[in-house]
N, CA, C, O and CB atoms as a CASP TS submission, in Angstrom:
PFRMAT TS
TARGET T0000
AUTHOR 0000-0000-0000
METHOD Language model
MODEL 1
PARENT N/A
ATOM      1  N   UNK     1      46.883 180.184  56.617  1.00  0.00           N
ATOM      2  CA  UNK     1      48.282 179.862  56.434  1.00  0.00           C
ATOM      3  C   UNK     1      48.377 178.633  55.516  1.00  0.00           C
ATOM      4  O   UNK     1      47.528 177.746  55.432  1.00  0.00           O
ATOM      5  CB  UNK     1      48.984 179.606  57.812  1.00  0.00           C
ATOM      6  N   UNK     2      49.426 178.702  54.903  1.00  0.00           N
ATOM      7  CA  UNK     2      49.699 177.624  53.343  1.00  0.00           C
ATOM      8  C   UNK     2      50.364 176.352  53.777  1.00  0.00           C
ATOM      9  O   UNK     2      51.217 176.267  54.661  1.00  0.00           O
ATOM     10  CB  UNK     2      50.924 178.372  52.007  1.00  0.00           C
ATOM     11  N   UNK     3      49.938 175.493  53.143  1.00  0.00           N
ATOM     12  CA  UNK     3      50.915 174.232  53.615  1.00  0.00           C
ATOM     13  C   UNK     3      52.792 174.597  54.030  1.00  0.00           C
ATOM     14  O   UNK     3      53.526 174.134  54.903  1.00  0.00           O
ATOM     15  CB  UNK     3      50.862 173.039  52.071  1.00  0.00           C
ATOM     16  N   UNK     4      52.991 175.467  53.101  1.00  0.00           N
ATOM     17  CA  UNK     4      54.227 175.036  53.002  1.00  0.00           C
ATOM     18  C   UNK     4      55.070 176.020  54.375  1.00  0.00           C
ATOM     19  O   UNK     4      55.984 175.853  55.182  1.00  0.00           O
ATOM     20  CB  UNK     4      54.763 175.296  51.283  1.00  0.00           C
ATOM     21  N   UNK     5      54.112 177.052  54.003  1.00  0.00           N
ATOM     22  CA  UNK     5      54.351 177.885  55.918  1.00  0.00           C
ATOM     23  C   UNK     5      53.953 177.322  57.177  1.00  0.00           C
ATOM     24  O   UNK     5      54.176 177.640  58.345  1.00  0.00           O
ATOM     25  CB  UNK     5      53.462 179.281  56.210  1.00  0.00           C
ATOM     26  N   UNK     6      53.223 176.286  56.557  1.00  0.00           N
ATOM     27  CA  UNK     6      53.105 175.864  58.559  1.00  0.00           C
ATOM     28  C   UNK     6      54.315 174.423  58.473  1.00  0.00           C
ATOM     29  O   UNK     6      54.659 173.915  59.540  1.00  0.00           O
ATOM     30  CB  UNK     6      50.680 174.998  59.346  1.00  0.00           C
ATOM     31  N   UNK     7      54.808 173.939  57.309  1.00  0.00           N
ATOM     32  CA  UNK     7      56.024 173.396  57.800  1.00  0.00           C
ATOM     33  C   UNK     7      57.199 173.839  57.957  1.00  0.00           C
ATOM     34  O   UNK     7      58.011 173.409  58.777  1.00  0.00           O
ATOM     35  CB  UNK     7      56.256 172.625  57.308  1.00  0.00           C
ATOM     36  N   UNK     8      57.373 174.769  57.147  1.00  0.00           N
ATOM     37  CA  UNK     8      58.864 175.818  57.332  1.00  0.00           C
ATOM     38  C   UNK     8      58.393 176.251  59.271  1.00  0.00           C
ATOM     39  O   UNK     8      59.345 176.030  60.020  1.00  0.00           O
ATOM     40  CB  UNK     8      58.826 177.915  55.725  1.00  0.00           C
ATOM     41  N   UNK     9      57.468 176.641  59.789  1.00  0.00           N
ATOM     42  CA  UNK     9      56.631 177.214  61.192  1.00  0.00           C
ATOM     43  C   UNK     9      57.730 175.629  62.022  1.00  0.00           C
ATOM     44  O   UNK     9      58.708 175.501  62.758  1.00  0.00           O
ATOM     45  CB  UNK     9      53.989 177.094  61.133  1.00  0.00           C
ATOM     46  N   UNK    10      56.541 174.557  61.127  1.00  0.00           N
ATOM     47  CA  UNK    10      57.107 173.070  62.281  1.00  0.00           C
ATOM     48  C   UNK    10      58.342 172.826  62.541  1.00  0.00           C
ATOM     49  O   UNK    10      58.846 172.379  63.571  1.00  0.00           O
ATOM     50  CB  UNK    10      56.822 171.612  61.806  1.00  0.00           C
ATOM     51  N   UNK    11      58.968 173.241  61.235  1.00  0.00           N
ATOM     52  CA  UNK    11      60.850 172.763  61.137  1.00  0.00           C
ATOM     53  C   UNK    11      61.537 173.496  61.715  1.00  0.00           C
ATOM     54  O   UNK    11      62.680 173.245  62.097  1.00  0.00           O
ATOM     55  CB  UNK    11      61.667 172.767  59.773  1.00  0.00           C
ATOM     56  N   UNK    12      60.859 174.646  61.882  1.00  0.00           N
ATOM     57  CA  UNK    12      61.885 175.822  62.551  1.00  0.00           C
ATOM     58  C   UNK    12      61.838 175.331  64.477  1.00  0.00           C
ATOM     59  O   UNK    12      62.780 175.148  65.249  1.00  0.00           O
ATOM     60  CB  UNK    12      60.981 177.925  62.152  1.00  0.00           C
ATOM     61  N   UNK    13      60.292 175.246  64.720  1.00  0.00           N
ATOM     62  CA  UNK    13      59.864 174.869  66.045  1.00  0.00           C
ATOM     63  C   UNK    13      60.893 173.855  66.425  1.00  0.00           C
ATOM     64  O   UNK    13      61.534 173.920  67.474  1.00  0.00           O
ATOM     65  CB  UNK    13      58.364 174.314  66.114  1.00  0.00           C
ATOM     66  N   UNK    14      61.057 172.688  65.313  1.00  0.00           N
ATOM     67  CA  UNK    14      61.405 171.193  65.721  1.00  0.00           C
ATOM     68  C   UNK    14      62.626 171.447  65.726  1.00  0.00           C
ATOM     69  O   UNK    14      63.087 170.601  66.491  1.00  0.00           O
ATOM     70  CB  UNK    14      61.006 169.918  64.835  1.00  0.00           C
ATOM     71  N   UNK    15      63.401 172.034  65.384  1.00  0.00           N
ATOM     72  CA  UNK    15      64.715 172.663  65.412  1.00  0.00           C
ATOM     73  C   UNK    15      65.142 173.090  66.802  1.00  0.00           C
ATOM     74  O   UNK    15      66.313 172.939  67.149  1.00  0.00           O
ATOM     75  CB  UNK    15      64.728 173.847  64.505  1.00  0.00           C
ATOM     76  N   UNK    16      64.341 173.556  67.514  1.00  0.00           N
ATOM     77  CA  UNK    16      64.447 174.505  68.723  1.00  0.00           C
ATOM     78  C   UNK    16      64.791 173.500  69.802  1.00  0.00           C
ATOM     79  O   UNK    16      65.494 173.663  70.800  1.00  0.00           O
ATOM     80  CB  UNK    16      63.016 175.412  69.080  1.00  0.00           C
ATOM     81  N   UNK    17      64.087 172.332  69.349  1.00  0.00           N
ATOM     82  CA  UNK    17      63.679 171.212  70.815  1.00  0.00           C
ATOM     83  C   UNK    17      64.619 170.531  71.363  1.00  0.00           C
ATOM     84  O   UNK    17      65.560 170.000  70.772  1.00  0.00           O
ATOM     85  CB  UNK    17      62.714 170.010  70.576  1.00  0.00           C
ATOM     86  N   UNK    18      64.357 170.518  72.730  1.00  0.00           N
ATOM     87  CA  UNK    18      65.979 169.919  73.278  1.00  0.00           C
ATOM     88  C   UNK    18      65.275 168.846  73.908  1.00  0.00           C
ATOM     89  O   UNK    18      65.946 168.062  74.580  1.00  0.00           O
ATOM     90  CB  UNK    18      67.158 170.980  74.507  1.00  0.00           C
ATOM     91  N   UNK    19      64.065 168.675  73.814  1.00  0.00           N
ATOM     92  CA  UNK    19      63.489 167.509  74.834  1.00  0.00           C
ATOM     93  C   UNK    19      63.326 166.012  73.681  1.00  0.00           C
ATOM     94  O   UNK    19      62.703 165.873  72.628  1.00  0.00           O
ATOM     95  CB  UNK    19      61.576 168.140  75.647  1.00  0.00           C
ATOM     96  N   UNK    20      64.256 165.014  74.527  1.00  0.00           N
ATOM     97  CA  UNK    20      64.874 163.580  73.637  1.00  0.00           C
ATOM     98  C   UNK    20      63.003 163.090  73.696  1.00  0.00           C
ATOM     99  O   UNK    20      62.316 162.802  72.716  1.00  0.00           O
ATOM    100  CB  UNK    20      66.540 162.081  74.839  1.00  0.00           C
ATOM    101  N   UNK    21      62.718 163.114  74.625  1.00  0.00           N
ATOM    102  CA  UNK    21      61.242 162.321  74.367  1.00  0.00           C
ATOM    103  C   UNK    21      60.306 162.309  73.487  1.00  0.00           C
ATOM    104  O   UNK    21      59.690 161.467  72.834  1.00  0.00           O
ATOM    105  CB  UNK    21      60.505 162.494  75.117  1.00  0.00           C
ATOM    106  N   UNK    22      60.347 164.065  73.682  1.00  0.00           N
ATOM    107  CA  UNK    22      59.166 164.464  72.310  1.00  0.00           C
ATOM    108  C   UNK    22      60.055 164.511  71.011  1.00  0.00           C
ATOM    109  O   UNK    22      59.671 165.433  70.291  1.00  0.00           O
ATOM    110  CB  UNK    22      58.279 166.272  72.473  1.00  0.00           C
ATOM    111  N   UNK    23      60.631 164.136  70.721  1.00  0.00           N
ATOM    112  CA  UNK    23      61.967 164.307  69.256  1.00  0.00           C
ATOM    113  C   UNK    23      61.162 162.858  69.066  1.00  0.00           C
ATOM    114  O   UNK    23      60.704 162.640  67.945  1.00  0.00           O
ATOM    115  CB  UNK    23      64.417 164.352  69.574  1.00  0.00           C
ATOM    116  N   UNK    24      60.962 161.821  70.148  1.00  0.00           N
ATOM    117  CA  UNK    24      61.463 160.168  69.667  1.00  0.00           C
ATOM    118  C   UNK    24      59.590 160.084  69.463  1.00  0.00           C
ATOM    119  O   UNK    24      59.118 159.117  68.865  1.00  0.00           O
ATOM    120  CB  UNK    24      62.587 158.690  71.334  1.00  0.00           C
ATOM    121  N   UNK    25      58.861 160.955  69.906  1.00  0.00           N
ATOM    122  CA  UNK    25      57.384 160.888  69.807  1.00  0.00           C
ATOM    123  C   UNK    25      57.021 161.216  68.471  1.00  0.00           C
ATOM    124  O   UNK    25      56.236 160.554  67.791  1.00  0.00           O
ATOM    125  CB  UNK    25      56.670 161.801  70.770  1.00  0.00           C
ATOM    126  N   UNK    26      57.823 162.633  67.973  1.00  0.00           N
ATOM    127  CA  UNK    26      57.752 162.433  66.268  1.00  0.00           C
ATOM    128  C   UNK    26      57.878 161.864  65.939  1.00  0.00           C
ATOM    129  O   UNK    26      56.922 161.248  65.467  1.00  0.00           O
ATOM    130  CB  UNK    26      58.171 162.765  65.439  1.00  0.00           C
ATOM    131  N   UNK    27      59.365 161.312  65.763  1.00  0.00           N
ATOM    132  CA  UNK    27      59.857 160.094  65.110  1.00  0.00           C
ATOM    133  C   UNK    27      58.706 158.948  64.673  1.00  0.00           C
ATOM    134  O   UNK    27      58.364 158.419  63.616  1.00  0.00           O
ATOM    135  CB  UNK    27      60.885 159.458  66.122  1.00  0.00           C
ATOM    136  N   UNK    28      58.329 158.869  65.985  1.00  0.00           N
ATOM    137  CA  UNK    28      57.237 157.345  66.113  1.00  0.00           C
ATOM    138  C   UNK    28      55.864 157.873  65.137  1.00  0.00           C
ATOM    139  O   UNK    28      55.229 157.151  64.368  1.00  0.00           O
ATOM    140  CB  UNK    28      56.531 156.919  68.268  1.00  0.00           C
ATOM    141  N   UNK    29      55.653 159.144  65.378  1.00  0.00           N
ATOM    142  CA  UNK    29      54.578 159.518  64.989  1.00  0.00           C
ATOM    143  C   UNK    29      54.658 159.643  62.871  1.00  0.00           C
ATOM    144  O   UNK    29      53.758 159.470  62.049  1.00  0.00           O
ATOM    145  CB  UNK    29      54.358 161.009  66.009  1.00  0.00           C
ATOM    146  N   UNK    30      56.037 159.981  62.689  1.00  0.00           N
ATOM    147  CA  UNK    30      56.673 159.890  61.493  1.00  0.00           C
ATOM    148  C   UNK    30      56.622 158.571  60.886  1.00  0.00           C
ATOM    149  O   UNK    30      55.834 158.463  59.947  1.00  0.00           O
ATOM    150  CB  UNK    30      57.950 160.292  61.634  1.00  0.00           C
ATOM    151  N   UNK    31      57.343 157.466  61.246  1.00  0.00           N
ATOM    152  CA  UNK    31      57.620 155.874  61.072  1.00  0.00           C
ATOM    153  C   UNK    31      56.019 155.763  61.125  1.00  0.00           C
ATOM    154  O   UNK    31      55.627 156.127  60.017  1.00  0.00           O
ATOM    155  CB  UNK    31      58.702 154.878  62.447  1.00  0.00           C
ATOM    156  N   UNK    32      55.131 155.481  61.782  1.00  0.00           N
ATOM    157  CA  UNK    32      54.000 155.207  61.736  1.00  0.00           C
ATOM    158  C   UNK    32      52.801 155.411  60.411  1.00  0.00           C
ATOM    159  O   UNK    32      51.866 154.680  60.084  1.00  0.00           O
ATOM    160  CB  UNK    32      53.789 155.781  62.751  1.00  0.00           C
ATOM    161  N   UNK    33      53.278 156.707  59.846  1.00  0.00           N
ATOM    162  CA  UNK    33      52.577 157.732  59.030  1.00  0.00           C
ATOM    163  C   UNK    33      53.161 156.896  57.840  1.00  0.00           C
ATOM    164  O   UNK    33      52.342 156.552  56.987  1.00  0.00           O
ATOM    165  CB  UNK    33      52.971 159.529  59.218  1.00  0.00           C
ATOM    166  N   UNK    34      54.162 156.611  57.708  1.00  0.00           N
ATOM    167  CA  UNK    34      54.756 155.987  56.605  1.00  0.00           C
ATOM    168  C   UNK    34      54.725 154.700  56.439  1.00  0.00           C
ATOM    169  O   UNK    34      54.992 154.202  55.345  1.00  0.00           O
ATOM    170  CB  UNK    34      55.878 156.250  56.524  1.00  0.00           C
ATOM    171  N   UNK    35      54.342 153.865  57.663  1.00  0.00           N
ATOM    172  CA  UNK    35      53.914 152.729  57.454  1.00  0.00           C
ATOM    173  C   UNK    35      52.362 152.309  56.913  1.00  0.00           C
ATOM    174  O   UNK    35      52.145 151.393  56.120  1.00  0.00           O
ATOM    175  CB  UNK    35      54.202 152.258  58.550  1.00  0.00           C
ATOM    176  N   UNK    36      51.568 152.985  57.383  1.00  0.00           N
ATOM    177  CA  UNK    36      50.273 153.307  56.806  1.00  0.00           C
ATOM    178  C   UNK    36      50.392 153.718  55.408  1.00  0.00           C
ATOM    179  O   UNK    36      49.931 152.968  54.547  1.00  0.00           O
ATOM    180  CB  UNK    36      49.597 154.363  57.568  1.00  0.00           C
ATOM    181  N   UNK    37      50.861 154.637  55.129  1.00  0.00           N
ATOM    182  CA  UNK    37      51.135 155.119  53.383  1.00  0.00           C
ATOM    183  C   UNK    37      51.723 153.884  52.852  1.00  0.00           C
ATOM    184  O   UNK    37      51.332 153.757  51.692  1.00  0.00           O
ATOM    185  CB  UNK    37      52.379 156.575  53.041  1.00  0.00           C
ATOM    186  N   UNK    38      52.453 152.967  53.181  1.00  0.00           N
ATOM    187  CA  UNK    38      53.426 152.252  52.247  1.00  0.00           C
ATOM    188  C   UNK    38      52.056 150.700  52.358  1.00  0.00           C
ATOM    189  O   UNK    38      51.890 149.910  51.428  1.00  0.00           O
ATOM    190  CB  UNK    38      55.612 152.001  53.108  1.00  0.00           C
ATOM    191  N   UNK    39      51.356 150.645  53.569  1.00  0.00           N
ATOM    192  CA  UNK    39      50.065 149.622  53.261  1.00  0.00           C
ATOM    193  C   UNK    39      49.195 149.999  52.486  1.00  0.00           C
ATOM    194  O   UNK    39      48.918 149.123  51.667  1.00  0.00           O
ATOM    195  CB  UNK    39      49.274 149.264  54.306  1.00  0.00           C
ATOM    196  N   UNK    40      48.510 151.113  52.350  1.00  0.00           N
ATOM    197  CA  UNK    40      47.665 151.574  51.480  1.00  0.00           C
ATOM    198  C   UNK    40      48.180 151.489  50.469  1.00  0.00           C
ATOM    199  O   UNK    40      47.346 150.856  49.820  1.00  0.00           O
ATOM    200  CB  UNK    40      47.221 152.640  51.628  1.00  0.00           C
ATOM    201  N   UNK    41      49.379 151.767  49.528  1.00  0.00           N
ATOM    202  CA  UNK    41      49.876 151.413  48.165  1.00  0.00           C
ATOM    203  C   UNK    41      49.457 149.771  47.899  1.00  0.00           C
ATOM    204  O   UNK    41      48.770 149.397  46.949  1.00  0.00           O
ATOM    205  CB  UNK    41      51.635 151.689  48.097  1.00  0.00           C
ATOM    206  N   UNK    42      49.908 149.067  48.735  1.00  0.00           N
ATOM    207  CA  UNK    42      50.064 147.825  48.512  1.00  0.00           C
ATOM    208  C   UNK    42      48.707 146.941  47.778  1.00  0.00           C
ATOM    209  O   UNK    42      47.624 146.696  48.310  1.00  0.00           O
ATOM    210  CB  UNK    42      50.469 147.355  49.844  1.00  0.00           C
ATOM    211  N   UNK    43      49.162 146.575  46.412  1.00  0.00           N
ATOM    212  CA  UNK    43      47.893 145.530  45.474  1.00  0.00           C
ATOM    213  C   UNK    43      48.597 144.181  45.761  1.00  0.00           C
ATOM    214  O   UNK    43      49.784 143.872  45.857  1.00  0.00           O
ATOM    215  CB  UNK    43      47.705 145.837  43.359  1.00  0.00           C
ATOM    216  N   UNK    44      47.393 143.461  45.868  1.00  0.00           N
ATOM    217  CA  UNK    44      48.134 141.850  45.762  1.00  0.00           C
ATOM    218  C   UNK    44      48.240 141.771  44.372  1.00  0.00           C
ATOM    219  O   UNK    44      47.790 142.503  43.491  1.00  0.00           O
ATOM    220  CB  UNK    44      47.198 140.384  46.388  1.00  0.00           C
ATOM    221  N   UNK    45      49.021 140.594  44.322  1.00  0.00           N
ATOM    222  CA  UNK    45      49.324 140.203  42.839  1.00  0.00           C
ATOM    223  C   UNK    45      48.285 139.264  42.452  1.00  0.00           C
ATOM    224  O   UNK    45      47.531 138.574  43.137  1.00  0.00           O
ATOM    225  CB  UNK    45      50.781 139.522  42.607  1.00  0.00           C
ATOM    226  N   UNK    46      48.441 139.419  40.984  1.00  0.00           N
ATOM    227  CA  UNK    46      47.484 138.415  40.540  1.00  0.00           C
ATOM    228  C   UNK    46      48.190 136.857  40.405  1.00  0.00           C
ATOM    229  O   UNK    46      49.393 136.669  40.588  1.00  0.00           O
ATOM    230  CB  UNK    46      46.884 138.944  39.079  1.00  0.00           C
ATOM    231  N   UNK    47      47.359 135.936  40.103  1.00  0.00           N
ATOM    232  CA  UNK    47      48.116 134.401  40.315  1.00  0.00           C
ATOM    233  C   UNK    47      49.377 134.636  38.888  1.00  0.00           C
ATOM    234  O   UNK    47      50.547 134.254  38.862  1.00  0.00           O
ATOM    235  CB  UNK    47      46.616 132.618  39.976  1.00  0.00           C
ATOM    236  N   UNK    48      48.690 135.302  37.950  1.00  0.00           N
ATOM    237  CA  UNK    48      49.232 134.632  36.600  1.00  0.00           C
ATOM    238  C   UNK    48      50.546 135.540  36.409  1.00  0.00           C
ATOM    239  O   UNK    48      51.397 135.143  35.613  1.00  0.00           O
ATOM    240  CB  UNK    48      48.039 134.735  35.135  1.00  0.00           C
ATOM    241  N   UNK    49      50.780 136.957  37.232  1.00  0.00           N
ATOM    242  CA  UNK    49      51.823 137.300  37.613  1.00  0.00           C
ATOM    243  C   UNK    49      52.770 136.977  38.184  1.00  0.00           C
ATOM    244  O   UNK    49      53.972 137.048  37.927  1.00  0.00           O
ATOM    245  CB  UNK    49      51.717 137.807  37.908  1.00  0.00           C
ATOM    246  N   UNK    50      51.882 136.390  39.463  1.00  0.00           N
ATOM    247  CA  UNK    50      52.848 135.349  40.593  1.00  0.00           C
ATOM    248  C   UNK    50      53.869 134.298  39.866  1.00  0.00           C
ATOM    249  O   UNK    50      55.067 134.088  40.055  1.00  0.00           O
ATOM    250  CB  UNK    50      51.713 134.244  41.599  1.00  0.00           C
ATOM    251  N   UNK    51      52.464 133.440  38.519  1.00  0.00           N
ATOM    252  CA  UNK    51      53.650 132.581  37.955  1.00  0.00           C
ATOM    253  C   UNK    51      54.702 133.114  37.005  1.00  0.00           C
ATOM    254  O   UNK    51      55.826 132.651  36.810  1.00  0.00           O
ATOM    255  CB  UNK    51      53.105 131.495  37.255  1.00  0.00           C
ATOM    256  N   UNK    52      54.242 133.966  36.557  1.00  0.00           N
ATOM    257  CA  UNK    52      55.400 135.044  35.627  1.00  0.00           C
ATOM    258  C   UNK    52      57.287 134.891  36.620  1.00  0.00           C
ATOM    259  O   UNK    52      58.467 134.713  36.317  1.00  0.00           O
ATOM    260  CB  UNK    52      54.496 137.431  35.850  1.00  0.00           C
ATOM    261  N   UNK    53      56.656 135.055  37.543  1.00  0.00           N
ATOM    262  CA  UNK    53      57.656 135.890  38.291  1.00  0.00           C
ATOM    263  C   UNK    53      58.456 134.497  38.434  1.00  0.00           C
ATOM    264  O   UNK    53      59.664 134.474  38.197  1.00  0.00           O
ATOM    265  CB  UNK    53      57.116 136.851  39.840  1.00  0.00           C
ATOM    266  N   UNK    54      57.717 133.268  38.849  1.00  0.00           N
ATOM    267  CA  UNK    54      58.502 132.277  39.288  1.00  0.00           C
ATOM    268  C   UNK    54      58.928 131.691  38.360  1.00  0.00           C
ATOM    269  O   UNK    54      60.071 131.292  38.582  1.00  0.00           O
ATOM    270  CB  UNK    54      58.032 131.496  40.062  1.00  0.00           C
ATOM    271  N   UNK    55      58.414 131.341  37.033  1.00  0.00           N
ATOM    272  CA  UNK    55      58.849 131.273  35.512  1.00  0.00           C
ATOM    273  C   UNK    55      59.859 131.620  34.884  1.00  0.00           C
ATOM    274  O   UNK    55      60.578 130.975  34.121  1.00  0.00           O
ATOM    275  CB  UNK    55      58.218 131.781  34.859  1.00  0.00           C
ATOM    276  N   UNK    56      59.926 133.248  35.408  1.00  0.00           N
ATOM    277  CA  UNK    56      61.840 133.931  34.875  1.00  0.00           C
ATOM    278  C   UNK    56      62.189 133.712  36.107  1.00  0.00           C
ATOM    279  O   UNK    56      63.394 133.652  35.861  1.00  0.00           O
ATOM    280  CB  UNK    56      62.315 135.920  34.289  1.00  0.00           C
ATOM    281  N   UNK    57      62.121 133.499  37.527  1.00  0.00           N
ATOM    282  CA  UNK    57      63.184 133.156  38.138  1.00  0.00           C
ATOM    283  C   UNK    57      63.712 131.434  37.608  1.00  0.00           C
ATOM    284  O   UNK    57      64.780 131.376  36.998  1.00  0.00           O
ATOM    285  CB  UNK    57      62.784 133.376  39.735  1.00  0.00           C
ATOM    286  N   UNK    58      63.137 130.447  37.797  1.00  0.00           N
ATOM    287  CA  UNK    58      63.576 129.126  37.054  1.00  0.00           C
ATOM    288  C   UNK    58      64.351 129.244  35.909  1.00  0.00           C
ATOM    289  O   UNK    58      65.434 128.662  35.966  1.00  0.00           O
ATOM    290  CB  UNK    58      62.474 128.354  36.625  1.00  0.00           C
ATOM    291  N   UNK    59      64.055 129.919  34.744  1.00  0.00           N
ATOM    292  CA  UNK    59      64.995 130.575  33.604  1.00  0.00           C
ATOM    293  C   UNK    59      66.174 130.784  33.954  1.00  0.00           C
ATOM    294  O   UNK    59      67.222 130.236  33.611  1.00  0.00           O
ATOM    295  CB  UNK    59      64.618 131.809  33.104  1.00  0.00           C
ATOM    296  N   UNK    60      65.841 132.086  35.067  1.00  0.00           N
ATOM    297  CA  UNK    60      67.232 132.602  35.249  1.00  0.00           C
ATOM    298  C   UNK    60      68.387 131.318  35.693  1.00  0.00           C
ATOM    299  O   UNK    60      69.461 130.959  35.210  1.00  0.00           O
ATOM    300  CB  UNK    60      67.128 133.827  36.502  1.00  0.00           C
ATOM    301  N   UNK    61      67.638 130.901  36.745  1.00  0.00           N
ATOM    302  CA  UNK    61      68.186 129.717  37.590  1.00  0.00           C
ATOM    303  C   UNK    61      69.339 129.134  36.841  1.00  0.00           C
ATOM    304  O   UNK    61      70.560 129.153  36.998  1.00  0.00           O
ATOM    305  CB  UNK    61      67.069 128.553  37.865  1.00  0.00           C
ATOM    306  N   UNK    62      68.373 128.516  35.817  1.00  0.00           N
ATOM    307  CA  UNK    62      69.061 127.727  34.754  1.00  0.00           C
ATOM    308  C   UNK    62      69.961 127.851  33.642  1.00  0.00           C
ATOM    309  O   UNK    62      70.712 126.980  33.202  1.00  0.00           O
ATOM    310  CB  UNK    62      68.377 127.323  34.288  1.00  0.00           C
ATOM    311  N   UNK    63      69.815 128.950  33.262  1.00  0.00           N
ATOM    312  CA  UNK    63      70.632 130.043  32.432  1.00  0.00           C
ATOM    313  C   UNK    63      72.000 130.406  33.128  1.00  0.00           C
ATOM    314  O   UNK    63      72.873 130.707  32.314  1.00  0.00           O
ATOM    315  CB  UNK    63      69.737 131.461  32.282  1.00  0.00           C
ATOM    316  N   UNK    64      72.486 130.456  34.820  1.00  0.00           N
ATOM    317  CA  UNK    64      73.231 130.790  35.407  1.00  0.00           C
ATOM    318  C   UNK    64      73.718 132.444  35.785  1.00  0.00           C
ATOM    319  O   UNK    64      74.829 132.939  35.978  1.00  0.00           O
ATOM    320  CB  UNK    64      73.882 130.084  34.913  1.00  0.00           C
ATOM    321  N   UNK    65      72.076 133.123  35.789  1.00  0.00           N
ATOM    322  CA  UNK    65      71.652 134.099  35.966  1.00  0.00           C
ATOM    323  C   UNK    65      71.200 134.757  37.432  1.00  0.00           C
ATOM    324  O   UNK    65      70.231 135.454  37.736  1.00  0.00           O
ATOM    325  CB  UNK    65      70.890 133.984  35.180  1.00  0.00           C
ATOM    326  N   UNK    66      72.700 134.058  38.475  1.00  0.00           N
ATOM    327  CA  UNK    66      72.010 134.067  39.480  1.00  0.00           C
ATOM    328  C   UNK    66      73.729 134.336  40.450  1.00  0.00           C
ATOM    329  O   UNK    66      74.906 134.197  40.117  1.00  0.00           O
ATOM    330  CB  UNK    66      70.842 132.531  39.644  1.00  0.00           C
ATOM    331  N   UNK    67      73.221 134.653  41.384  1.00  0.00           N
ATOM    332  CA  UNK    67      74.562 135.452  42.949  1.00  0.00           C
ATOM    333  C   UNK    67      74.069 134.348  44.159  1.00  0.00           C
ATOM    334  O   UNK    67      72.976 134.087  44.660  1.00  0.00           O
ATOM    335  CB  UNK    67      74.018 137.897  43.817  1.00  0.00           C
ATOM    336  N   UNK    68      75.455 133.841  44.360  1.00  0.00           N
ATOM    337  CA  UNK    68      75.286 133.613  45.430  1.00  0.00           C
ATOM    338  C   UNK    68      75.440 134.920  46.355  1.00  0.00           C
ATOM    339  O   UNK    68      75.923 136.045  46.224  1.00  0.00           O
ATOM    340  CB  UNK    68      76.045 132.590  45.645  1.00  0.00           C
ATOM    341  N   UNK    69      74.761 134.169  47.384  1.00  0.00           N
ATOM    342  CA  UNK    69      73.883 134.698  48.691  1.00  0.00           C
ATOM    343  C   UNK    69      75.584 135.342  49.253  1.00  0.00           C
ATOM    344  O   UNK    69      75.721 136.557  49.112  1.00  0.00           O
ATOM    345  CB  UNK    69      72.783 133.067  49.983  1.00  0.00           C
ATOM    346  N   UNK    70      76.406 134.817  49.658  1.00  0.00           N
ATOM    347  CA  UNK    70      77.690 135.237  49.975  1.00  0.00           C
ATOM    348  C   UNK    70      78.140 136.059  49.388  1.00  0.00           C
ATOM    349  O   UNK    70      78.835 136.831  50.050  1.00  0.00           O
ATOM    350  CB  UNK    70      78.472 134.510  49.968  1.00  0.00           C
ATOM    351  N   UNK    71      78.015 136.326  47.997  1.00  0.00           N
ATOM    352  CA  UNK    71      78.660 137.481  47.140  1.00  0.00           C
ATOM    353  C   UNK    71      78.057 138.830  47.373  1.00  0.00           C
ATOM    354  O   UNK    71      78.650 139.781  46.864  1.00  0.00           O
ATOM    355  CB  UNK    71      78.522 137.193  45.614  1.00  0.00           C
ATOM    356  N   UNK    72      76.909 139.074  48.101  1.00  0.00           N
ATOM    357  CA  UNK    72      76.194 139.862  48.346  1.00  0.00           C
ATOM    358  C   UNK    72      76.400 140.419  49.838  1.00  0.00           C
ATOM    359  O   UNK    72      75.812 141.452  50.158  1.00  0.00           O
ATOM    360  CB  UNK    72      75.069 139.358  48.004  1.00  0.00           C
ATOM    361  N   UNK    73      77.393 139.615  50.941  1.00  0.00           N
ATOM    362  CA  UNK    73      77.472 140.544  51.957  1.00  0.00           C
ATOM    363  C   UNK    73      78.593 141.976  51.718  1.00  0.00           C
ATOM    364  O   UNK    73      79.568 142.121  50.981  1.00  0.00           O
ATOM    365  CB  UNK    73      77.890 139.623  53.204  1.00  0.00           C
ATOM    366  N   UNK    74      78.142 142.591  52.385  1.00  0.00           N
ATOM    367  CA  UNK    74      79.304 143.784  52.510  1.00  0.00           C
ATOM    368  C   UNK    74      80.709 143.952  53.123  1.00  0.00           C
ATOM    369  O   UNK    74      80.866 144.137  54.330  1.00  0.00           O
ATOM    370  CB  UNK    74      78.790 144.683  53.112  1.00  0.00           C
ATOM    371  N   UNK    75      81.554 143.892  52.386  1.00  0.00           N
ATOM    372  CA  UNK    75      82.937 144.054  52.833  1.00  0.00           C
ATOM    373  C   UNK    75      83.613 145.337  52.996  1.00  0.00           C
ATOM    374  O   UNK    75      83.774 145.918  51.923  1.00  0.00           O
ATOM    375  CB  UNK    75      83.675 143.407  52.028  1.00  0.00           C
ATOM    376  N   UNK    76      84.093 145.999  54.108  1.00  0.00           N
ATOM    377  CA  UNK    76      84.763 146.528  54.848  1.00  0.00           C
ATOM    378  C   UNK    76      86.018 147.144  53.534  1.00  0.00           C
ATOM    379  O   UNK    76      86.994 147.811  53.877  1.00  0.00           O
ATOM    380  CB  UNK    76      85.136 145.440  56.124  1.00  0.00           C
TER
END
């Protein structure tokens, strides 16, 4: 059986389920899977990037290339 038939198989199964526990056991088992994938991507930076980064932020700073923190909440 092909990848893509044994998930159309899972989605149909997971569809069926009325039990809240095992729904929240995927879930966990889901969130988990993706937290692992999103560490494994992760490269540190190099120093001379690091200063790149803090270099155009000071620019920006100064230039008046910048939001306050307040302009950024969400309004209703």
């Amino acid at each position: 059986m092909d990848i893509q038939t044994r998930k159309i198989n899972f989605v149909q199964e997971f569809l069926r389920l009325r039990n809240v526990k095992l729904i929240e056991k995927f879930e966990k088992i889901l969130l988990e899977n993706k937290a692992k994938e999103y560490e494994t991507n992760l490269k540190p930076m190099e120093m001379d990037e690091i200063n790149n980064i803090a270099d155009n932020s000071i620019e920006d700073s100064r230039y008046g290339k910048v939001v306050n923190a307040n302009e950024l909440s969400i309004h209703d």
